[in-house]
C-alpha positions in Angstrom: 123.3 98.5 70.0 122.0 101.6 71.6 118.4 100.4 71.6 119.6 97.4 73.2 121.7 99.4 76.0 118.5 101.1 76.7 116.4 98.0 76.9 118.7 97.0 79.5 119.0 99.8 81.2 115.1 99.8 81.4 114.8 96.2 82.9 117.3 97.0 85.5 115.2 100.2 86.7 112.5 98.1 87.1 114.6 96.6 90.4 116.2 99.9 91.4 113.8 101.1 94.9 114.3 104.5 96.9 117.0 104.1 99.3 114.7 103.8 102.6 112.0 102.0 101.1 113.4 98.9 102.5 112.6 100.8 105.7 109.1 102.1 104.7 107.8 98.9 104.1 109.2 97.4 107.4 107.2 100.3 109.3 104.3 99.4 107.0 104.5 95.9 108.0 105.1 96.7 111.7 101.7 99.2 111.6 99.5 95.6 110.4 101.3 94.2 114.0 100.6 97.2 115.3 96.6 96.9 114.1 96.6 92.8 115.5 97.9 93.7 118.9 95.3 96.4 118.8 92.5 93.7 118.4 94.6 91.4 120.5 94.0 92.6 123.8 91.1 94.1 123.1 88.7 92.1 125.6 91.1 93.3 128.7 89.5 96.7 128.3 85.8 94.9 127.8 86.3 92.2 130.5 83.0 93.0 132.5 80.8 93.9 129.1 81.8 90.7 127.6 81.2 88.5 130.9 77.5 90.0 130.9 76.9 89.5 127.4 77.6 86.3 127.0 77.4 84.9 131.0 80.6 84.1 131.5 82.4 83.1 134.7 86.4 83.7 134.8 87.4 80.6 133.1 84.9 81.4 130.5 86.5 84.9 130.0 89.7 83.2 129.6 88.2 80.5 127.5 86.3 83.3 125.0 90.0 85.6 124.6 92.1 82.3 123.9 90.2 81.4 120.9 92.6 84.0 119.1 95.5 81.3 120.4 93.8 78.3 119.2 94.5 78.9 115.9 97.3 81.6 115.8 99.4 79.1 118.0 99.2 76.5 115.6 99.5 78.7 112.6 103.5 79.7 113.6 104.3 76.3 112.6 103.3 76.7 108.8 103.1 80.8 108.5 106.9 80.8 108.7 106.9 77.7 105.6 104.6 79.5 103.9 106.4 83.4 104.2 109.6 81.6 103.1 107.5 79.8 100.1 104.9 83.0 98.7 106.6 86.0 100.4 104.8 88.9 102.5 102.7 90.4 100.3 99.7 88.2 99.5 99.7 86.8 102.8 99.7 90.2 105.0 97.1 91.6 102.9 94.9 88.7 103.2 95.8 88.4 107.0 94.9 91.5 107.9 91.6 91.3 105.7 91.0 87.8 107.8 91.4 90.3 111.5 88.9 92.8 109.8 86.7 90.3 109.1 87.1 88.7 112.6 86.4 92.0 114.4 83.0 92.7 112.4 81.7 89.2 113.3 83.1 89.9 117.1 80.8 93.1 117.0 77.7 91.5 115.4 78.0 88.6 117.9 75.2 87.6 120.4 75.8 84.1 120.8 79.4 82.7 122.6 79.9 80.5 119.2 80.1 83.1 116.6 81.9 85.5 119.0 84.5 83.0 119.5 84.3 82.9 115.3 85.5 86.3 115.3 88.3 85.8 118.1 89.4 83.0 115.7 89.3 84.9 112.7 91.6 87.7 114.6 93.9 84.9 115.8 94.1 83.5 111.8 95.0 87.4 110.3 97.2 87.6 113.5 99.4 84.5 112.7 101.2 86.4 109.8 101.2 89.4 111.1 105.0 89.6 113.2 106.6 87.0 111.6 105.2 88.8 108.2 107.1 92.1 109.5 110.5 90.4 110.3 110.5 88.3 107.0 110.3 91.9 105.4 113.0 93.0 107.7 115.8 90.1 106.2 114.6 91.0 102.3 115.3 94.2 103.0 117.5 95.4 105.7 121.2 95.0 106.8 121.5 91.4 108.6 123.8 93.4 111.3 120.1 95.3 112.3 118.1 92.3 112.9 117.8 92.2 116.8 117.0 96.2 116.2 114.8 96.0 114.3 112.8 93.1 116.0 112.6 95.5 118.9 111.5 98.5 116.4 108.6 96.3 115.6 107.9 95.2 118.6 107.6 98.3 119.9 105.1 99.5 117.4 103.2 96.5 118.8 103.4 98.1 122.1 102.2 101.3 120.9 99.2 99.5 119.7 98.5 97.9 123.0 98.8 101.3 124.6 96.6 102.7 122.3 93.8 100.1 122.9 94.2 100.2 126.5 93.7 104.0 126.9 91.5 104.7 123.2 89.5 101.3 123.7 88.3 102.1 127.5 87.1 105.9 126.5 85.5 104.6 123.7 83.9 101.7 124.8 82.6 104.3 127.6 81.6 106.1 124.9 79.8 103.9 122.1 80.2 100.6 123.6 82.2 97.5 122.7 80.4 96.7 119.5 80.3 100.1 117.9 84.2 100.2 119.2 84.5 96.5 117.0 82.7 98.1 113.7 85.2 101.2 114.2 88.4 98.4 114.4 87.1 96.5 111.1 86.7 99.1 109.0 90.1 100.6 109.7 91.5 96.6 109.1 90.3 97.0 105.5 91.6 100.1 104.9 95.2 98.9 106.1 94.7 95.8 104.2 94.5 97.8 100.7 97.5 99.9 101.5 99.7 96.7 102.3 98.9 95.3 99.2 99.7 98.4 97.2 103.0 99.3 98.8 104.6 96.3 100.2 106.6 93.9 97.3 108.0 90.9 98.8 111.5 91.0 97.1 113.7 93.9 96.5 116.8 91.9 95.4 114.8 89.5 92.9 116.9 90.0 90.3 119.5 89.1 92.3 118.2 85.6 93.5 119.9 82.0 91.4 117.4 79.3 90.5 119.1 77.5 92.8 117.8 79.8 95.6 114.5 79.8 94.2 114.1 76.1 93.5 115.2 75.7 97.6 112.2 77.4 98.5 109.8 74.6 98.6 107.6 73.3 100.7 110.2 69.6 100.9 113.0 72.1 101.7 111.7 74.3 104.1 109.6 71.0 105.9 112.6 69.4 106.3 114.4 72.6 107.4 111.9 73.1 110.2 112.5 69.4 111.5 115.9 70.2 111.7 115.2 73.4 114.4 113.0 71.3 116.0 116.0 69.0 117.1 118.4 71.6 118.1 118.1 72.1 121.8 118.9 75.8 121.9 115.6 76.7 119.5 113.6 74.5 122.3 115.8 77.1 125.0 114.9 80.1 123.6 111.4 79.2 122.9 110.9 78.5 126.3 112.9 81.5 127.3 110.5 83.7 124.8 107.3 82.2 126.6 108.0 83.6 130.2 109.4 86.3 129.5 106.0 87.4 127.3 104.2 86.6 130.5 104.4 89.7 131.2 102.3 90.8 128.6 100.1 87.5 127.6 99.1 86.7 130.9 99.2 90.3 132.6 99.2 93.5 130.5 97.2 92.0 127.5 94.0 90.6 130.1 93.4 90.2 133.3 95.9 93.4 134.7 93.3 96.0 134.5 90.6 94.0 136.6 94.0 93.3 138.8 94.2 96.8 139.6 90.8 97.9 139.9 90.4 95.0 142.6 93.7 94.6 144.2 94.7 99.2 143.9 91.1 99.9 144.0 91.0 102.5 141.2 88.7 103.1 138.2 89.3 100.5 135.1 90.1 104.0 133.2 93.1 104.8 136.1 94.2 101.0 135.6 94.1 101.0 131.5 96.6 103.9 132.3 98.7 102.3 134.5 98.8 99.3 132.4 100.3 101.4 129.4 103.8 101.2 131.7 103.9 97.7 130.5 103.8 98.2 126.7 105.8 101.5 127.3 108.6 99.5 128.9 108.7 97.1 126.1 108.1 99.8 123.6 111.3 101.5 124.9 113.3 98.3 126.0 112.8 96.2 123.0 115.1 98.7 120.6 117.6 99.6 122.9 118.4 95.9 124.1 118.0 94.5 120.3 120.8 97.3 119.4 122.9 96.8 122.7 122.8 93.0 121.9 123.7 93.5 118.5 126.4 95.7 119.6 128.1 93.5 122.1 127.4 90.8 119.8 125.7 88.5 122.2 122.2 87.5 122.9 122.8 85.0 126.1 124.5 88.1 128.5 120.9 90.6 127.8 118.6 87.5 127.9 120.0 86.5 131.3 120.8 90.1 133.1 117.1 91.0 131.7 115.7 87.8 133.0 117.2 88.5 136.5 115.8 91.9 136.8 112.0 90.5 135.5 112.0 88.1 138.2 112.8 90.3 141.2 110.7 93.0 139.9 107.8 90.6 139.6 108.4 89.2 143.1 108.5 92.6 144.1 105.3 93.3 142.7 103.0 89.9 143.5 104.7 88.5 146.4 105.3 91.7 148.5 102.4 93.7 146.9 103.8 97.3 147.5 101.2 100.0 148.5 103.3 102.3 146.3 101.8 106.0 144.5 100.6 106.1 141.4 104.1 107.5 139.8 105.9 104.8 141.8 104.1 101.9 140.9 103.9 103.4 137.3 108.0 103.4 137.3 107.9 99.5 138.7 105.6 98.6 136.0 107.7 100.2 133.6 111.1 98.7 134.5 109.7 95.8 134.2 108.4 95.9 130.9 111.7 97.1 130.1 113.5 94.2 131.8 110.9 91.2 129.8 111.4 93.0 126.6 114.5 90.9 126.3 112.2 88.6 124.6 112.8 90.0 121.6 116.1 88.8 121.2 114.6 84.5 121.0 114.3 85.5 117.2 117.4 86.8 116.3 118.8 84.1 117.9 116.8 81.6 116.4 117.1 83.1 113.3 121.3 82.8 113.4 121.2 79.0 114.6 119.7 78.2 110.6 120.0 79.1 107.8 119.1 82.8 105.9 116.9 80.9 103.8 114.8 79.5 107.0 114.1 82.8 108.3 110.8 82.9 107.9 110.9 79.3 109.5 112.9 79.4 112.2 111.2 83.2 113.4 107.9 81.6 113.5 108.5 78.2 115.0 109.9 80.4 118.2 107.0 82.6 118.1 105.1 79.4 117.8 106.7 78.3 121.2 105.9 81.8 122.9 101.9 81.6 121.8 102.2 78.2 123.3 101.9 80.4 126.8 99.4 82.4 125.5 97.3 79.6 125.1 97.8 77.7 128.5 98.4 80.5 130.7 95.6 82.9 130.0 92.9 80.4 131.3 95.0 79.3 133.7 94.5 82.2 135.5 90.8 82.2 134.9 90.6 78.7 136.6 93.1 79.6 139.6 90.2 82.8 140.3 87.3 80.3 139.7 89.3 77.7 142.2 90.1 80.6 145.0 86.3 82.1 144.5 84.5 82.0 147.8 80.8 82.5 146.2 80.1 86.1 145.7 78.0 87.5 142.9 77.4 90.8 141.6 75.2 91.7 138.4 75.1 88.3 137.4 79.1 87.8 137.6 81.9 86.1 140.5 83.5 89.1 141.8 86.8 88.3 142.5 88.8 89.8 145.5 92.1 91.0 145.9 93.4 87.9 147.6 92.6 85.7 144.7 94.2 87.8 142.2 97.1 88.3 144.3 96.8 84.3 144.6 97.0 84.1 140.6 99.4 86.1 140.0 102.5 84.1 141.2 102.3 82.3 138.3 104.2 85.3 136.5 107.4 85.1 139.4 107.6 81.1 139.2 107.7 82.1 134.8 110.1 84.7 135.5 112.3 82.1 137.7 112.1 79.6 134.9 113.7 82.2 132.4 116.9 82.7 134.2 117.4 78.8 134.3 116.9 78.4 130.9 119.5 81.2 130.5 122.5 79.7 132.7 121.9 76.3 130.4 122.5 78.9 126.9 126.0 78.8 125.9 128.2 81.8 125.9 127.5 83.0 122.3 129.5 85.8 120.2 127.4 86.5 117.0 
């Protein structure tokens, strides 16, 4: 009787974790988000070595950064199936494996095909890499922390961003953009061998029926996903989640360092460091809102007072075009990256509209609708500069002037504009 007490007693340790691992691995999972944004907006920093290397016009730029989109756009609509199906910790070690992968072949490249292989490879790894973090986040944490957390993670994502902007530029001063690539591959497959060891995709296994586990196929969770797809408010906040990340797609992650350096006329260094107000914004906005909204217990009230205050700071700052100081324009960029980091809220809300078991699901088929802008927007831009070009060449490459930029750049107001509407048609919700 007693050995059998024992045996029991041993089976149930097997289940019994430290009581903030739940949190560990979250932060574990968030640092892999942290390494993809890294590589993410890598070329921003490299936008005039890359153009040389491989002749490329604006357009082309645009063209050679979205082939990370071309693929990790796509991927949100099966990544979230397949999280729900395998869980996080296969697929995040293998993801991250695929960006290391991608940044080697991105280094090595001398031809526009096999650097666009890398890029694609990146965008692969990338797919998993968010939705990975905040499928962790509901196996492990309290469902009241949700929106928190999605801004905890975000803003590790941020601080990744920052990171490249200011560590990229010196070191691609330094060694140069390929060395810079080697030095962001190996460090992918170091991450990739601690994800495997410490991340474990259920902590309440023992817990789960065979009913649950039986629900989790690919039937279920298909027909689960064409089920979002015909609520209206998922296609709301998708739409919602796009403009709002405008601020970072289409601005802070490429083409807002060659904005300053042409429109503020200051060294790319000066402008990396002004473009860290962005990511700092959102690295500080994204918590605080995800708590306040949890708090309140609404997501409609901080989506559409943070979408007001995004669009008249971005008409502010490309329709008026301020001659402001360095510490003013620094505070403008800041608030808003504060203001957009609302954003974070689409997948809290899109995770409530379905069900727990859809979580995976329903987080990446809104992500899926935010990469969407990624994907058109970023050479959009490109093509508005090549369209406004008046003929000049320097080195080999258009130079752009500050009037086509400042032409470009509306596109983020009209986004900003489009949010709020889409906010007034959201229901009053109370969570």
């Amino acid at each position: 009787m007693n050995r059998y007490s024992n045996s029991s007693t041993s089976r149930s340790r097997v289940y019994t974790w430290p009581k903030y691992y739940g949190w560990f691995v979250v932060a574990l999972a968030a640092c892999f988000y942290c390494y993809e944004y890294f590589l993410r907006i890598s070329p921003s920093v490299m936008s005039d070595q890359l153009r040389q290397a491989f002749h490329l016009d604006g357009a082309g730029f645009g063209n050679l950064a979205d082939f990370y989109y071309y693929i990790y756009t796509p991927l949100q609509f099966f990544v979230g199936i397949l999280m729900d199906r395998f869980g996080p910790r296969k697929l995040l070690s293998l993801a991250c494996l695929s960006c290391a992968l991608g940044a080697f072949l991105f280094s090595a490249s001398h031809v526009f095909a096999l650097a666009a292989l890398g890029r694609f490879l990146i965008g692969f790894g990338s797919a998993f890499a968010f939705v990975g973090a905040l499928k962790i986040a509901t196996i492990w944490l309290p469902k009241n922390r949700f929106a928190m957390v999605s801004g905890g993670i975000t803003a590790l994502g941020m601080v990744g961003a920052m990171i490249g902007d200011v560590g990229l530029t010196a070191l691609v001063a330094h060694q140069g953009w390929r060395g810079t690539m080697v030095d962001a591959a190996v460090a992918g497959l170091c991450l990739a061998v601690v994800l495997f060891i410490f991340i474990h995709d259920k902590g309440d296994e023992h817990k789960r029926s065979m009913t649950e586990k039986m629900e989790a196929t690919f039937p279920y969770l298909l027909r689960g996903l064409l089920h979002a797809l015909r609520k209206p408010r998922m296609w709301l906040y998708g739409i919602i989640g796009t403009t709002l990340y405008m601020s970072l797609t289409v601005f802070a992650e490429l083409w807002s360092i060659p904005y300053y350096h042409v429109v503020e006329r200051i060294s790319p260094i000066h402008a990396a460091s002004l473009n860290t107000a962005v990511f700092l914004g959102w690295a500080v906005g994204g918590p605080i809102l995800g708590f306040l909204s949890d708090r309140i217990r609404s997501r409609q009230k901080v989506l559409l007072i943070s979408s007001v205050f995004a669009f008249f700071v971005s008409v502010y700052l490309f329709v008026f075009h301020p001659y402001l100081s360095y510490t003013a324009m620094y505070t403008t960029l800041f608030i808003f990256g504060l203001s957009t980091s609302a954003q974070v809220l689409v997948f809290a809300a899109g995770k409530e509209l379905n069900s727990e078991k859809m979580a995976g699901t329903s987080i990446a088929l809104i992500n899926g609708f935010v990469m969407i802008g990624g994907l058109v927007f970023q050479p959009l831009i490109g093509w508005i500069l090549d369209l406004e070009w008046h003929g000049k060449m320097a080195h080999g490459l258009r130079v752009f002037s500050a009037h086509d930029y400042e032409h470009a750049m509306l596109v983020i107001p009209v986004c900003m504009l489009i949010s709020v509407a889409c906010c007034l048609f959201l229901k009053r919700d109370r969570i």
